[in-house]
Phi, psi and omega in degrees: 000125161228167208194140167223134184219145196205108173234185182270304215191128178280015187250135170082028204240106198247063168254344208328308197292300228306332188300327193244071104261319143322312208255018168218071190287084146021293176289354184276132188283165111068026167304123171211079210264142184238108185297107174242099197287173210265328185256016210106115167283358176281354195244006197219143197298141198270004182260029167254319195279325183313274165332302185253015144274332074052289182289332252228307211296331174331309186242043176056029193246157197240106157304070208265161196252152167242126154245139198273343213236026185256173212248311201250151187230357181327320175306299210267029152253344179277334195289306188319325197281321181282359204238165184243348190192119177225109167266158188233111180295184135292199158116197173319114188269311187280045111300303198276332194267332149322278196312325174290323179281313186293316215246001184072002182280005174301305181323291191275026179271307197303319170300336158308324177293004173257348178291147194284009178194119157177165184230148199225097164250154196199130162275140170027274159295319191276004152271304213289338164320329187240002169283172156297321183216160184267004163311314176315304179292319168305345186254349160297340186322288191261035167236003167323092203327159167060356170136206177282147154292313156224120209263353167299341197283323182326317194265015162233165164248322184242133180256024209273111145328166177284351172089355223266352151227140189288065170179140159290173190230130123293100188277163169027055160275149195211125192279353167294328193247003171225359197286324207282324158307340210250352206266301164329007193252289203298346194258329166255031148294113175313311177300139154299127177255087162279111162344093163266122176279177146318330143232031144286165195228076172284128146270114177275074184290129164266000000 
């Protein structure tokens, strides 16, 4: 099996079970899944690691963490290599897109998809992570009531994704409050922008 799931958010979402079942699949052998919050774990709330252990425990499986945001990453890039199922949180996506770039785990994320079994799931930043490029999300960025959300866009130049499926996402889109800044985008666009609500899902079987 290899597989990509690309979703907005596992809360309030009520495809949810169909999501973790994708992505802790009965037929997959030997699951050896691995969480990688978007910012870091020192950076990130313990009732996230809780949760998804929790869902993890659902299907009798010992959940383990990636951290994105330590200086030597060597440890977490042998663990990515040993593992078969890597989620990808929300949360800041040009954190996470930092973060990935400084520690090399953009690289070895990608060598999982070369593996002859693996499951790749990415929530909100962590789907906009895996398109070609993270524009979409600068433009919920800077349409963002009251201002930017994360003052982290700043600090890139190139928002260029890991590339790893060929079409952008809109994570949590509603077309009442984004088709109109999303539309002048989506029309001169080369990429395809596929739409995700809050409770869509894409799955990608390769």
């Amino acid at each position: 099996m290899r597989r990509i799931i690309l979703f907005s958010t596992p809360y309030n979402n009520e495809n949810f079970n169909e999501i973790l079942n994708l992505i802790f699949p009965t037929s997959m052998k030997n699951k050896r899944p691995l969480y990688m919050p978007s910012q870091g774990i020192t950076n990130t709330f313990q009732q996230y690691f809780d949760e998804w252990d929790g869902f993890a425990k659902k299907f009798n499986l010992n959940l383990e963490y990636i951290d994105n945001s330590i200086i030597d990453t060597s440890k977490e890039k042998e663990k990515l290599k040993n593992s078969n199922i890597l989620i990808i949180s929300g949360g800041d996506p040009f954190q996470l897109l930092i973060n990935l770039r400084t520690s090399g785990l953009d690289a070895t994320i990608t060598q999982l998809t070369k593996k002859k079994e693996f499951i790749l799931a990415g929530y909100s930043a962590g789907a906009y992570i895996l398109t070609p490029t993270l524009e979409v999300a600068k433009l919920f960025n800077e349409n963002y009531p009251g201002g930017k959300k994360y003052i982290t866009q700043d600090k890139i130049e190139d928002f260029s994704g890991l590339g790893i499926v060929n079409f952008e996402i809109c994570a949590h889109y509603s077309e009442t409050h984004h088709k109109k800044f999303l539309e002048n985008y989506i029309e001169n666009n080369r990429n395809e922008v596929k739409l995700l609500g809050d409770n869509d899902f894409l799955v990608i079987d390769l």
